[in-house]
Structures are given as C-alpha cells and as structure tokens.
N, C-alpha and C positions, 0 to 999 in steps of 0.2 A: 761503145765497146763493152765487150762483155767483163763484169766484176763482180766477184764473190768475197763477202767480206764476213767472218769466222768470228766470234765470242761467246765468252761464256767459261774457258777455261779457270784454272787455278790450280790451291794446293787444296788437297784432302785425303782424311787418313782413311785406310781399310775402312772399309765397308759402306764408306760415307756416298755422298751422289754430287752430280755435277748435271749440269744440261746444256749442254752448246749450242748456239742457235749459227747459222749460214743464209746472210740473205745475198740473192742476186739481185743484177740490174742489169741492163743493155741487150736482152734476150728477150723470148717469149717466154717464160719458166717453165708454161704449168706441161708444155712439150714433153720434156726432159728427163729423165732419167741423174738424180743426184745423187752421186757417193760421196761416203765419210772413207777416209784413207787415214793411215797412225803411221809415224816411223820414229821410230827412238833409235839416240847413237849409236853406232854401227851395224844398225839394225836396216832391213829393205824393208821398203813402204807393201804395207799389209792393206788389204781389203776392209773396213769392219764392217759397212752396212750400205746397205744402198735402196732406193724406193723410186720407182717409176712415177713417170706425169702422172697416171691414173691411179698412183696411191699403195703398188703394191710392193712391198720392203721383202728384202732378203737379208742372211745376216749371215757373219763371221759362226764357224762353231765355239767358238772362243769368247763370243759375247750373246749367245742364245741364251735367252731367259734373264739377261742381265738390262741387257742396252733396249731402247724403241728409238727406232725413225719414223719422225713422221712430218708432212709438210702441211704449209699453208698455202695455198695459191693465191690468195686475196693475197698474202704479204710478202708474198715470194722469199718464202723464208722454210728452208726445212730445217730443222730440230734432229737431236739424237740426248734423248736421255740415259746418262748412265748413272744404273743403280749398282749397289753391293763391289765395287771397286775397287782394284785388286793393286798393288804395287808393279806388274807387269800389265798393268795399261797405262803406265805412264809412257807420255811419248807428243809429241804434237803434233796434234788432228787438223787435217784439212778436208776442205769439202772441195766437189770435181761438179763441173757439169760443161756437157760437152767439154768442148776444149779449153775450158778455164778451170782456173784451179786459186784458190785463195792463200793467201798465207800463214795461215795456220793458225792457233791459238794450242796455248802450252797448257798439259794436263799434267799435275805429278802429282801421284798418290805414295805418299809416303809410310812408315812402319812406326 
C-alpha cells in the first residue's frame, strides 16, 4: 500500500530555516507528481509547492524565492526547504502524491 511518511518539522524564529523531507513507499515514485500542502487552524489547506517525476517544481506566490522542492528518486524522498520563515507559515505540512497523503509534520515559527 501506498505510504508517505513527513519529518523534519519544528520550532523556529523569524528568519531561521527548516527542511522537511517526505519519503514514500508502496508505489512507483519517480511516476509522480508530489505536493507540499500547509493548513493552520481554521485555515483551508493551501498548495505550497509541488514537483513532477521529471523534476519540474512549481510554487505557491507566497513562498517564491523562499522555499525549494526538490526530490530524490534513488530514495524516494522529496525535500522542501524553507528559508527566511515567516510566522504565517506556521501550519502543518503534508506531502500528497497520487492518492496518498501523509500525516503531516508540525512547523511553527514563532515571534
């Protein structure tokens, strides 16, 4: 069965950085198309980045120039680094691919 398993979160102040990593298993990966999703309380799950089998990432305008996706298919693991981080991207990140979805890892950037 397919499983996506999310770490890397924490706590960090302004400005600081974090890097999440997302490995799957039970699939073909390097197929696929994986997104990073965010949703903080009361808030709807947002897009932030996503990067095709073949390696080509798109991104949230709201984390251009901040965050990188990028994957590994040897270790079926894609990555989202985020730099300069902001108190309104706290929220807990899950990665998507195809129809699975992981359960999250908690991000909270504090003041």
């Amino acid at each position: 069965q397919l499983q996506l398993v999310e770490s890397g979160g924490g706590s960090v102040q302004p400005g600081g950085s974090l890097r999440l990593s997302c490995v799957v298993s039970g699939s073909i990966f390097y197929i696929y198309t994986v997104t990073w999703y965010r949703q903080a309380p009361g808030n709807q799950r947002e897009l932030v980045a996503s990067i095709t089998g073949g390696g080509i990432p798109n991104y949230a305008d709201f984390v251009r120039g901040r965050f990188t996706i990028s994957r590994d298919n040897f270790k079926n693991t894609v990555y989202l680094q985020m730099n300069s981080l902001k108190p309104e991207d706290t929220a807990i990140y899950f990665c998507q691919m195809a129809r699975g979805w992981g359960r999250g890892t908690q991000v909270t950037v504090s003041l």
